[in-house]
Every structure is written in structure tokens, then in C-alpha cells.
C-alpha positions in Angstrom: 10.3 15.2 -1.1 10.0 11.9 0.6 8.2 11.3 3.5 10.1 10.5 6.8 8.6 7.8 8.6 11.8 6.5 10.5 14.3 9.2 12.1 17.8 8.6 14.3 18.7 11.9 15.6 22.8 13.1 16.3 23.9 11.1 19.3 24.1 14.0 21.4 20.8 14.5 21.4 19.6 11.5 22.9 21.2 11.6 26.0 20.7 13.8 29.5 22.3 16.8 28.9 23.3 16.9 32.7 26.0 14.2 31.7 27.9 16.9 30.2 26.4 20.1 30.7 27.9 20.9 34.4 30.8 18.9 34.3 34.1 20.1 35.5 36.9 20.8 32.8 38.9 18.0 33.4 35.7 15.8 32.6 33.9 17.8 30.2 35.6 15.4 27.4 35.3 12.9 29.0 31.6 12.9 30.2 30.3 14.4 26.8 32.0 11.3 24.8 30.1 9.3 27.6 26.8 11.3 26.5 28.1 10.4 23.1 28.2 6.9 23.4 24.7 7.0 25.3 23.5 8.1 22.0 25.0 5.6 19.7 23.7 3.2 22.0 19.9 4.8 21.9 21.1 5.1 18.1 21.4 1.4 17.9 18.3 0.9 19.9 16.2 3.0 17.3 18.3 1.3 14.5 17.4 -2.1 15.2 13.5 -1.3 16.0 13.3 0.4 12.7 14.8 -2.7 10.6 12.4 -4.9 12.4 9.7 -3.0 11.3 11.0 -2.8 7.7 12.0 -6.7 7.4 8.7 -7.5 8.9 6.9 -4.7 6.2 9.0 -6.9 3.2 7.7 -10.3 4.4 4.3 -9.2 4.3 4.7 -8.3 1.1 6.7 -11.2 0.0 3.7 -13.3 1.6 1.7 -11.5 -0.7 3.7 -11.5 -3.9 4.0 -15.4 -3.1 0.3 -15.9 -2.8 -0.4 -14.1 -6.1 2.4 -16.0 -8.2 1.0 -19.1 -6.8 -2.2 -18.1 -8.4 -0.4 -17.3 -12.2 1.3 -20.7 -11.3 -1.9 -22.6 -11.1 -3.6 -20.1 -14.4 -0.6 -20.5 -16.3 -0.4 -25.0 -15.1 -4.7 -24.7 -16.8 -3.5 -23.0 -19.7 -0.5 -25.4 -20.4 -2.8 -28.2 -19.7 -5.0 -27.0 -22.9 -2.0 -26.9 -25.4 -2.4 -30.4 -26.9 -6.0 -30.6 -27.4 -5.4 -26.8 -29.8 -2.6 -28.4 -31.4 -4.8 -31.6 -31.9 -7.5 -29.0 -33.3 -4.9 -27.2 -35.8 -2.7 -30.0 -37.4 -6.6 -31.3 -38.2 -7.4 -28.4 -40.4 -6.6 -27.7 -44.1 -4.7 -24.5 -45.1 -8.1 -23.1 -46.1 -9.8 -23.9 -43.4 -6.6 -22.4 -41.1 -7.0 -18.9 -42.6 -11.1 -18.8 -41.9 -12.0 -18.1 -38.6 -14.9 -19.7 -38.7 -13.6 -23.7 -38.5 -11.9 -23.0 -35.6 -13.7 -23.8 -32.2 -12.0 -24.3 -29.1 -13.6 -25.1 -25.7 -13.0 -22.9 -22.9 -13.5 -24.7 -19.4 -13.3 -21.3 -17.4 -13.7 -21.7 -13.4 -16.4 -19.2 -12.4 -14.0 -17.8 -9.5 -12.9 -14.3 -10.8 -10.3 -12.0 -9.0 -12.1 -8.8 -7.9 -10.1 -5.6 -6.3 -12.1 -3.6 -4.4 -10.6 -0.6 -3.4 -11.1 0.1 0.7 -9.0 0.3 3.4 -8.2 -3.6 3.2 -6.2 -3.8 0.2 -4.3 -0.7 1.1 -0.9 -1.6 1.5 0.4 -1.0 5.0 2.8 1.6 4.6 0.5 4.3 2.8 -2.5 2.6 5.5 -0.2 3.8 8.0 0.7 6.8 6.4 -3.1 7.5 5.4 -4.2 7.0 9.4 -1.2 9.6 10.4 -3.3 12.6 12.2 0.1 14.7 11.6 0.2 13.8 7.7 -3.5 13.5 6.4 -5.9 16.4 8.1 -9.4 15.5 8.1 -11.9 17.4 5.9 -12.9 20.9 6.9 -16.4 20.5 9.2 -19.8 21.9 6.5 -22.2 21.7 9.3 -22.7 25.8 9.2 -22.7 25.3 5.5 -25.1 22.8 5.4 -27.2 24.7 8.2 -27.8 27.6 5.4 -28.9 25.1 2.4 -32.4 24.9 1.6 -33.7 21.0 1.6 -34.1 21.6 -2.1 -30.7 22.0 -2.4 -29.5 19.6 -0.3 -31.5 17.2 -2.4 -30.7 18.2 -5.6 -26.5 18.4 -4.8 -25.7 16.2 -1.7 -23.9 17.3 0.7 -21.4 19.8 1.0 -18.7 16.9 2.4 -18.8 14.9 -0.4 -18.5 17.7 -3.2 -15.3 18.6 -1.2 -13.8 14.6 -0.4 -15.7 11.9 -1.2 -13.9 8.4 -0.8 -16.5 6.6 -2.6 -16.2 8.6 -5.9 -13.4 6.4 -7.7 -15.6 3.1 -6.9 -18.5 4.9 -7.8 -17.4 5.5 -11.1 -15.6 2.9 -11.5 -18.7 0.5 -11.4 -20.6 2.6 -13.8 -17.8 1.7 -16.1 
């Protein structure tokens, strides 16, 4: 089931319901296509909010997306700059000397900048951010206070606490680094 972030109700519920509600019966069509068109017009309203936030949501990402192909651009240009000196390398060697692993030596000139991704609230993209900081769509953790009243220290040594048996955010990472 997909989550609903964006919603445009029926046009009759947008507008004042006094518009239509007590009008005589010569007006009643009248007025409640008037209520109507109220609606279409808060529809509208809604509508073009909604692809704002959207088209604004896809340039980020296209920002993003063209930041990272930049970097494979420049990767890829470093490789392709390193072609001719291997092909120098190979064309130099016997057949013998092609099928033992040994002759072959090529010089790697790596640039010590490596791409990390850490996983925190940063490089959560914005929808599920938004999504994630929803009070109505994520409850918090239940409170282990009383629970944690009751442990003996001991216990509390030995296990942690109670809060991150139940969620703990850092557990991925955790086990992640110890990989």
C-alpha cells in the first residue's frame, strides 16, 4: 500500500458549505456549482503547490545524480588516461611471458580521496527524511524507564539498555564497521 503524502479532496469539500447548504430552490444548482467551482479552484491551488514540491524534489535529485556522474566522468577520464601505457606494457611481452602473471606489472597512481557513505540522517534522501520525521507515520519507541527502574546495575551492565535491545539506530553502522 503506498503511502499518501499529497491529497486533493472532491471539490465539494473544499468549499463553505453555507454556499449551498441554505440556498433557496431556484439557486440550490446554481450556488452548489458555485461551491463546485470554489473547489476546483482550491483543487488547482493544492495541485500546483504539490507539483512544486515534486519538481523541486526531482531537481535535487537530478543535482545529485549530476554531481555523482561528474565523479565516474572524472574516474572513468583517469582510467582512459592509463590505456596506452598497458597497451605499451602488453604488445612488449612474449606469448610466454603474456600467459604468466608474474611479468606483468602495472603502476597504479590511486588518489588517496576515497568515497565513504555513512549512513545518518544526512544522506537520507528527503522524501523517506520527511517521511521518517512524520509524528503521524513513525511512532517513537515505547518509554523503558519503569523497566529500567527494576534492573539490577549488573544487569544493566552486562545487556545495555532496555531502548537499544528494542531500536537501536546505531546497530547497522555498528556492524557494519566490524565488517
Amino acid at each position: 500500500m503506498p503511502l499518501i503524502q499529497r491529497h486533493i479532496a472532491y471539490p465539494l469539500s473544499y468549499p463553505n458549505e453555507a454556499i449551498y447548504k441554505n440556498s433557496p430552490a431556484q439557486d440550490m444548482l446554481a450556488d452548489t456549482h458555485f461551491g463546485s467551482m470554489v473547489g476546483v479552484l482550491n483543487q488547482l491551488g493544492y495541485l500546483s503547490t504539490f507539483a512544486s514540491s515534486i519538481f523541486s524534489d526531482l531537481f535535487r535529485e537530478a543535482e545529485e545524480l549530476k554531481a555523482r556522474m561528474e565523479t565516474a566522468d572524472a574516474r572513468t577520464t583517469a582510467l582512459v588516461s592509463q590505456i596506452p601505457q598497458v597497451v605499451s606494457q602488453v604488445s612488449s611481452l612474449s606469448t610466454p611471458q603474456l600467459l604468466s602473471y608474474d611479468s606483468v606489472t602495472v603502476e597504479r597512481q590511486l588518489e588517496t580521496t576515497t568515497a565513504k557513505f555513512k549512513l545518518s540522517n544526512d544522506t537520507i534522501p528527503a522524501q523517506l527524511k520527511a517521511i521518517y520525521e512524520s509524528p503521524q507515520l513513525v511512532q517513537p519507541p515505547p518509554d523503558f524507564t519503569a523497566v529500567e527502574a527494576v534492573l539490577l546495575p549488573q544487569q544493566k551492565e552486562d545487556n545495555g539498555s532496555c531502548a537499544e535491545k528494542f531500536s537501536n539506530p546505531k546497530f547497522f553502522e555498528k556492524h557494519w564497521l566490524e565488517e
